[in-house]
C-alpha positions in Angstrom: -14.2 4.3 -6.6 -15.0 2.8 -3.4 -13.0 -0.1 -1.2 -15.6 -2.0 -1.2 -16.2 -2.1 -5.2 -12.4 -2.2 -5.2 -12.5 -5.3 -3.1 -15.2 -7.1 -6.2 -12.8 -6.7 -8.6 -10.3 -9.6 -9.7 -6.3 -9.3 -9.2 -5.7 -7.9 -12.6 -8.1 -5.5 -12.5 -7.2 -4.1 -9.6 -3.5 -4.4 -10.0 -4.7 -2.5 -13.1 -6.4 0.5 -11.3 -4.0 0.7 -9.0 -1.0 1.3 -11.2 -3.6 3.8 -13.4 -5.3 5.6 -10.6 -3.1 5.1 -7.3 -0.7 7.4 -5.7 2.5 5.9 -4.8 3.2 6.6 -0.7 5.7 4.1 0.8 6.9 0.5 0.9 8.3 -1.9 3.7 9.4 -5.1 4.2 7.6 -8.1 6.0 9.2 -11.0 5.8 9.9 -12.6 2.6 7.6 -9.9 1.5 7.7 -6.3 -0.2 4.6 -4.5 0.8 3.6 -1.6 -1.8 1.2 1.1 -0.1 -1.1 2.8 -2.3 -3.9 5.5 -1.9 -6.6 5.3 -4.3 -9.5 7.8 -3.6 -10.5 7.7 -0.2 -8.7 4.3 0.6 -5.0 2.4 0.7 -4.4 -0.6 -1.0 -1.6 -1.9 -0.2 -0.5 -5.0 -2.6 2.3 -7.6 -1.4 5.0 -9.1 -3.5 7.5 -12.4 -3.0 10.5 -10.7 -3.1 12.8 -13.7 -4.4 9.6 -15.1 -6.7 8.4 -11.5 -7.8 5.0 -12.4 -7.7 1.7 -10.5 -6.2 1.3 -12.7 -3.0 -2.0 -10.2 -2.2 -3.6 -7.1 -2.8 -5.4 -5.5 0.3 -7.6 -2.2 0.9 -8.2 -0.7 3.7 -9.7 3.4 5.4 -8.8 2.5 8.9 -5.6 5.0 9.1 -4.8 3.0 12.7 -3.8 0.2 9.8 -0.9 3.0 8.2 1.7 2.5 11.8 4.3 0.6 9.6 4.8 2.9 7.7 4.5 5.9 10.2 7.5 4.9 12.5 9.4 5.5 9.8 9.2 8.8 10.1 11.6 11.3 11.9 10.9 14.7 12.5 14.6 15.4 13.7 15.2 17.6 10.8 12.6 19.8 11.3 14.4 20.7 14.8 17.9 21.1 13.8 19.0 24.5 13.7 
């Protein structure tokens, strides 16, 4: 599957894929928001909830890995240099 035949489909359908086909890799918060990140195929999706309201605000894709920072500076490489 491609993003951009991803992108065609409706919500469901894609929520649908995603929770088939996706791989799970992180989540974060923005706002008022919980944002799920995805990787189907070659692309992320990442879909974004209400938190209080628990309801799919939006579902985005994306390829661009600049677009994956949030969820980079969350990672420490300390351990790997304790002794």
């Amino acid at each position: 599957m491609t993003s951009s035949y991803f992108d065609q489909l409706n919500e469901a359908t894609q929520t649908d894929v995603i929770w088939e086909k996706g791989v799970y890799l992180d989540r974060r918060k923005e706002g008022y928001h919980n944002v799920l990140l995805f990787q189907l195929d070659d692309f992320y999706t990442e879909i974004f909830y209400h938190t209080h309201f628990n309801v799919i605000i939006k579902i985005s894709s994306f390829s661009d890995t600049d677009l994956l920072a949030p969820y980079l500076v969350k990672i420490t490489l300390h351990s790997l240099f304790e002794n």
